[in-house]
C-alpha positions as CSV (number, residue, x, y, z in Angstrom):
1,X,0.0,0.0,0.0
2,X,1.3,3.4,-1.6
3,X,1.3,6.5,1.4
4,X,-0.9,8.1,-1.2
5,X,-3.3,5.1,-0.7
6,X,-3.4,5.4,2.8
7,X,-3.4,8.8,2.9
8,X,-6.9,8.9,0.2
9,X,-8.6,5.9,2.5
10,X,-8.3,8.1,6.0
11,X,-9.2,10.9,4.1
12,X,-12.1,9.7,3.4
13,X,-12.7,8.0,6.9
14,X,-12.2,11.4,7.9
15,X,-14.8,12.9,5.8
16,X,-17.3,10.5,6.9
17,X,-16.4,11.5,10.3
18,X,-16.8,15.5,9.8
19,X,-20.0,14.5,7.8
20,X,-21.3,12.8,11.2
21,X,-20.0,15.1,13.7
22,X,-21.4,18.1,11.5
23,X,-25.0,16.1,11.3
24,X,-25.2,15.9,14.9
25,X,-23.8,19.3,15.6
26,X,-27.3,20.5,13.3
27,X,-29.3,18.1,15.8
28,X,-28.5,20.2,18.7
29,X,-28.5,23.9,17.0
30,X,-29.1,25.4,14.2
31,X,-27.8,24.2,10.6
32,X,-25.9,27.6,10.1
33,X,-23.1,26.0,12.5
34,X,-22.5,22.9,10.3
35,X,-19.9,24.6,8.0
36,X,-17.8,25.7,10.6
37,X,-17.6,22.4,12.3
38,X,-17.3,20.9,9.4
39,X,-14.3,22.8,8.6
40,X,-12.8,22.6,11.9
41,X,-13.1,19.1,12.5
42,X,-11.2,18.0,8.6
43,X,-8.9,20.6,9.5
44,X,-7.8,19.0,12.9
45,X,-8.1,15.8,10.6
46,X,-6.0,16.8,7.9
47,X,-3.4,17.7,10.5
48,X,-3.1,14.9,12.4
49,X,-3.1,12.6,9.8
50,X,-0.3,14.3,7.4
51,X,1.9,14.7,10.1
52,X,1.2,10.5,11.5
53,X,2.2,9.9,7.7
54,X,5.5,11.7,7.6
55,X,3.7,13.7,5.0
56,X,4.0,17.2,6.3
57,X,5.3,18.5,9.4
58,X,4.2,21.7,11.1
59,X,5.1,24.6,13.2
60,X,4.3,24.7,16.7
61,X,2.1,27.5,15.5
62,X,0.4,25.9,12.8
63,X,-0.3,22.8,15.5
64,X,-1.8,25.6,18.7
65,X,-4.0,27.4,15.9
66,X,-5.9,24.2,14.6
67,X,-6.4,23.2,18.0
68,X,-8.0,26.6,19.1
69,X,-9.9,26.6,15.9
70,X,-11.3,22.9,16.7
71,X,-11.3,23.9,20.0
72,X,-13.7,26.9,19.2
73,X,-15.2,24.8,16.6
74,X,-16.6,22.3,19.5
75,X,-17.7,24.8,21.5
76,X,-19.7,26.5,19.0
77,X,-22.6,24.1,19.4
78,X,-23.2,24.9,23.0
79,X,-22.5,28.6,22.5
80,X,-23.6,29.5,18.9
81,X,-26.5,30.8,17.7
82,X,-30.0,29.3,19.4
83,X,-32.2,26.9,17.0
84,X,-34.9,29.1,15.9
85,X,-38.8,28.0,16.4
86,X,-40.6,26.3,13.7
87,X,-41.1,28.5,10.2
């Protein structure tokens, strides 16, 4: 198995993943926070897997600022926006 091979089927575990976790984060508020946990959750993905795979390494910076952005991320469906009533 090519790294490129590995790489493509955990990408695409990981998108299955984000696809959940942004689901359920619409279950609990309102759909206007699925693209930011979306984002922030393949992001976090991306990172830890390229760097697992010798693929790309990062700065510490690069490693604090995805984890405050998942961080922030998570916590936007407790804090975010309210689900609105019925339309």
């Amino acid at each position: 198995a090519s790294t490129q091979g590995c790489f493509l089927a955990l990408y695409a575990i990981g998108q299955i993943g984000a696809g959940g976790s942004s689901t359920a984060a619409s279950w609990y508020g309102p759909v206007s926070i699925t693209l930011p946990v979306y984002m922030g959750s393949m992001q976090l993905w991306t990172l830890l897997l390229m760097s697992a795979l010798g693929m790309q390494s990062y700065t510490k910076s690069q490693q604090v600022g995805t984890l405050v952005l998942a961080t922030a991320t998570t916590l936007l469906v407790d804090a975010g926006p309210a689900a609105g009533g019925a339309v």
